[in-house]
C-alpha positions in Angstrom: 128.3 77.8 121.4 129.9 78.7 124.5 128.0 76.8 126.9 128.6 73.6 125.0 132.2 73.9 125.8 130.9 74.1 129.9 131.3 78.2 130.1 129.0 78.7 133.0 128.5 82.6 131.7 127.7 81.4 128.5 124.9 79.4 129.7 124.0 81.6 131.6 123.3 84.5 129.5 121.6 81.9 127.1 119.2 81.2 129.7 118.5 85.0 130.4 118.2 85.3 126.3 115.3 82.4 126.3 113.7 83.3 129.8 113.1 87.2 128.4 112.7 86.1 124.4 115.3 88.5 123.2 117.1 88.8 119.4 116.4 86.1 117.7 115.7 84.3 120.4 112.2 83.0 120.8 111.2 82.8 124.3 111.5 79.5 125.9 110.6 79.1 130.0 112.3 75.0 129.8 115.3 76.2 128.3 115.2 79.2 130.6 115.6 77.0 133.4 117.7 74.2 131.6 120.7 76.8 130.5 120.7 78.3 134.2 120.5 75.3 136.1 123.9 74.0 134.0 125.3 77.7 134.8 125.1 76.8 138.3 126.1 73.4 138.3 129.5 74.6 135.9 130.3 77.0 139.6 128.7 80.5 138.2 127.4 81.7 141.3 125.2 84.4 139.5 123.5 81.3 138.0 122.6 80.0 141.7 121.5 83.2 142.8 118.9 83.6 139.7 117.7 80.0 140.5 117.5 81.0 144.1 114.6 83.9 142.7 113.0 82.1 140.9 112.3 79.7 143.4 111.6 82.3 146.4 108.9 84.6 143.9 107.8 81.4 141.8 108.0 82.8 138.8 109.1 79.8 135.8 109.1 77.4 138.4 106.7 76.4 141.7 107.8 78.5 144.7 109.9 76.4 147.1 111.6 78.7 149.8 113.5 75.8 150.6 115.0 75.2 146.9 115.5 79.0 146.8 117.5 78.8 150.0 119.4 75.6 149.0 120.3 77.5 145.5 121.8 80.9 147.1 123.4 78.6 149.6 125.5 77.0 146.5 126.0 80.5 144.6 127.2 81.4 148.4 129.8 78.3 148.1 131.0 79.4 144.7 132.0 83.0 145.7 134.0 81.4 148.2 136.0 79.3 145.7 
């Protein structure tokens, strides 16, 4: 699996695959969370941005406009790598 070996698309795209429940994947709001928040640690800035949301419209996770803002600030620091 790809985000075993720290691919922060991989994760990523898992975490999208669990938050929506799609294939053969059952849907899964902790592991949602857990694949995107490793996205975003491995540097994929799309990652941050999706955690930023989630935060700012509360949806998975409490709102928390200051967690939202402190994740797109971090996908902002990634683009500039």
């Amino acid at each position: 699996m790809s985000c075993n070996l720290n691919y922060g698309s991989g994760c990523y795209h898992l975490g999208l695959s669990y938050k929506s429940g799609s294939g053969d994947i059952k849907q899964d709001h902790s592991k949602a969370i857990e694949y995107i928040k490793k996205a975003c640690d491995l540097g994929f800035s799309n990652a941050c941005e999706s955690l930023g949301d989630i935060y700012k419209e509360g949806e998975l996770l409490k709102k928390d406009y200051s967690k939202a803002m402190e994740y797109y600030e971090k996908s902002c620091e990634f683009l500039d790598k």
